[in-house]
C-alpha positions, -999 to 999 in steps of 0.1 A, spaced: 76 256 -90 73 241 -128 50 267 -134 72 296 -119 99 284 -140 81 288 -170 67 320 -160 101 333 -155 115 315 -189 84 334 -208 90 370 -194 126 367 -198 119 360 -239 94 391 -241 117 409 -224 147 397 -249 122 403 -280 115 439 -267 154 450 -266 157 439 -301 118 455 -313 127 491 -299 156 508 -308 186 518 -283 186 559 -272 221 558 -290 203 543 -323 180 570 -318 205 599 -314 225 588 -342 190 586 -368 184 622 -360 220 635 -362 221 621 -396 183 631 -408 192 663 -394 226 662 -416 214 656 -450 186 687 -441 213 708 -435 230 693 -465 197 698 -487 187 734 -478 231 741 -490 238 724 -527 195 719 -529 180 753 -521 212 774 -524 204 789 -492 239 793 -479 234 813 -448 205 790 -436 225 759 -440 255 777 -417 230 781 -395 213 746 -391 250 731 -393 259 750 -366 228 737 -339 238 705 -352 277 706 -339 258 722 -310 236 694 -305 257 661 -316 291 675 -301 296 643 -292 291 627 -323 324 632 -340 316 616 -375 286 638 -374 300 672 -358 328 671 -384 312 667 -410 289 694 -403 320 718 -399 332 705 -430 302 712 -446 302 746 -428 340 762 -442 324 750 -475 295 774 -468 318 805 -455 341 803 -484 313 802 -509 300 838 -493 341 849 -492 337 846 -454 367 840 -431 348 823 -409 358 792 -429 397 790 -414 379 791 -383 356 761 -391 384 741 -401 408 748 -374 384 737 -354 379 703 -369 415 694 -367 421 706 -334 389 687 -320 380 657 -344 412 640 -350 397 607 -347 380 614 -376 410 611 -400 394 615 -433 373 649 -422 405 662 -410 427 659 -440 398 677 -457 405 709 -433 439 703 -438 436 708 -478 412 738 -468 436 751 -448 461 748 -473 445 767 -498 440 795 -479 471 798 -469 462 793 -430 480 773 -399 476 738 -398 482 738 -434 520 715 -422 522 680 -421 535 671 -449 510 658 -485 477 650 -477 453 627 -498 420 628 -503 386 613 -521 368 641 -536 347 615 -558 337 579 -554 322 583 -586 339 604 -614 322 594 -646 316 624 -665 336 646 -646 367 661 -670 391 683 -677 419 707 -659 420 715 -620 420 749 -615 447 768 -597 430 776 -567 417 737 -567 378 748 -566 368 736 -602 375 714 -626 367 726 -663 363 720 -698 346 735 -728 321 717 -748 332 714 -782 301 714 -794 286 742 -781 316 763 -770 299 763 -734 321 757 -702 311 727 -685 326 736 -645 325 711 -619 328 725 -585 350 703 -560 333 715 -525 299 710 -534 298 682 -564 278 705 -582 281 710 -618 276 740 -638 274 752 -675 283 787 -686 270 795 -715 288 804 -749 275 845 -755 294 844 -791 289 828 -828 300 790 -823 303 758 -853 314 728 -838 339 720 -861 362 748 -847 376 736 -811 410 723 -816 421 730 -779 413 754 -749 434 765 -723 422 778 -690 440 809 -679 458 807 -640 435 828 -627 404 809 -644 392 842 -660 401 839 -694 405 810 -724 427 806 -753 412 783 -779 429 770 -807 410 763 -838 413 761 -875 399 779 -905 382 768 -932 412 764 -956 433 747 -927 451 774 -910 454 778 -871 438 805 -856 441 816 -821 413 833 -801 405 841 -766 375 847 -748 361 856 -712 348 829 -687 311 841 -687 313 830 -728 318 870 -736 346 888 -756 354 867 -778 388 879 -801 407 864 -827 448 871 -817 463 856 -848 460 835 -873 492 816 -885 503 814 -920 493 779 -942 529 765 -940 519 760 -903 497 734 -903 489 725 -868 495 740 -834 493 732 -793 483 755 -765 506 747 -738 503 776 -711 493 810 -701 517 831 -681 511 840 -646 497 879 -655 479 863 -682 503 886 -710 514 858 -732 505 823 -740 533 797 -748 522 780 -777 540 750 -800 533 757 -842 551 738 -868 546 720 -900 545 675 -897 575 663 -902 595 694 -906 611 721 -882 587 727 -854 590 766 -831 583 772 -795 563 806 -794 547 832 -773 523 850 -781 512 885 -766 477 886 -757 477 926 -760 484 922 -798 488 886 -809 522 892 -822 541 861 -820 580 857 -807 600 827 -813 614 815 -783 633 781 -797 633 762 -832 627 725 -829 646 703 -854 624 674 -872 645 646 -852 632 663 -821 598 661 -806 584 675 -776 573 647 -748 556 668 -721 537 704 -729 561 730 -718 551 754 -687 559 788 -671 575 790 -636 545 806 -609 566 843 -613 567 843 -650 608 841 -655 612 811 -666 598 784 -690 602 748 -686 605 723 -714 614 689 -725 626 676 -760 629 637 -766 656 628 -794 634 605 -824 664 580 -827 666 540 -819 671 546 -783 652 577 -774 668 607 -748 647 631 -734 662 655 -715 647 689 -697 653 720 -700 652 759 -689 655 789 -704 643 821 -691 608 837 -705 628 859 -734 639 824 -749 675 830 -738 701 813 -713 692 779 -722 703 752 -696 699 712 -694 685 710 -658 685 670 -665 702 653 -687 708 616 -693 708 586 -717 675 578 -709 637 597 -712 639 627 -689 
């Protein structure tokens, strides 16, 4: 009987040491949803082959249905894909992950933000958050206005350094005109992300204005300011990309809110700026062009800012908040 009981004691150990040696079917499952994943993953932002990676994202919703964390994911993964190639099989891809993976909150307020941006259904439900980044070092500049990029131009080359938000991937476009990297004083970005205005200054200290394609082509000079103004701000383009609002003025002295036609670079004044004035935040168009937003803080021992609007001709001038303190 002792010897029974130790025969039973000893199988019941190798038997113990065995579940923990081989790994559990579900271990198993889960290995090759996620090898098969980061393939999927590899042959999109890798090998740039957008309509394989659909493909293999697909099987793998197919085949790990049941895997939520996974499944989404790849259907993520897979709008990403379809709006790359202007497909609109994307709404379709993230429709589905908020209709079938809302246990997977994160994923879904990814397709929500999708959604969002292309204007589809189960865009509602009020502001949603999400991590694009866990690391954003060396990621800079402005978001674009469709929220796919996020830009800046190298100063030193005149290149645009473009970091695409979907994929992580970042891009250089290359400067196509004559370039010293002494002239970059700002860029803006157009709204539709076709065009830039740069600011820079000559070699006897005057502001000069130039804009230039995307693709680092076209390069033109719209105007360049008189000496008496000494420095200048880019503040915005307008929504049809006509004008660009623009701050010019001398330090210390009377300072002008402008725009500037980008037909012909003439310039209009739309507001002079007293020397006890400054402006706090850069002033902005509304999204149809008719109006321009502004806001002037008072230079004194207990500064006001208030905001204003105007309309885009510089006239009808309103306080749209005013108060004692910075507005």
């Amino acid at each position: 009987m002792k010897q029974n009981g130790k025969r039973i004691l000893m199988l019941a150990a190798i038997a113990a040491l065995c579940m923990f040696s081989v790994p559990a079917p579900a271990t198993q499952t889960q290995l090759k949803a996620e090898v098969a994943l980061k393939t999927a993953m590899d042959r999109e932002t890798v090998d740039g082959d957008l309509k394989a990676a659909i493909d293999q994202y697909k099987k793998i919703v197919a085949t790990y249905a049941a895997n939520h964390a996974v499944a989404a994911k790849a259907l993520i993964r897979m709008g990403q894909c379809y709006e790359k190639l202007g497909d609109a099989e994307a709404r379709k891809a993230y429709e589905r992950v908020v209709r079938e993976f809302a246990d997977q909150a994160e994923i879904v307020a990814q397709a929500r933000v999708r959604l969002a941006a292309l204007g589809g259904p189960g865009a509602s439900g009020g502001l949603v958050t999400r991590r694009v980044l866990t690391d954003a070092s060396g990621v800079r500049g402005v978001l674009s206005a469709d929220g796919k990029y996020i830009s800046h131009m190298d100063g030193v080359t005149g290149d645009v350094v473009q970091f695409e938000v979907a994929s992580g991937q970042t891009r250089r476009i290359k400067n196509k005109e004559p370039w010293s990297e002494t002239e970059l004083s700002d860029a803006l970005f157009s709204r539709d992300g076709k065009q830039i205005a740069i600011g820079s200054y000559t070699k006897d200290d005057r502001y000069q204005l130039r804009i230039r394609n995307l693709d680092g082509s076209g390069l033109r000079t719209l105007c360049t300011w008189e000496k008496r103004f000494s420095n200048g701000e880019l503040l915005d383009w307008s929504p049809d990309a006509g004008s660009i609002l623009a701050l010019r003025g001398v330090p210390s002295k009377a300072n002008e809110l402008t725009l500037i036609s980008t037909a012909d670079g003439s310039v209009r004044v739309l507001r002079s700026i007293d020397s006890a004035w400054y402006m706090l935040y850069p002033a902005s168009f509304s999204p149809d062009g008719r109006f321009i937003a502004f806001s002037f803080v008072h230079e004194a021992s207990s500064p006001q800012g208030d905001v204003f609007l105007m309309t885009a001709d510089g006239r009808n001038e309103v306080v749209v908040a005013g108060h004692p303190a910075e507005d």
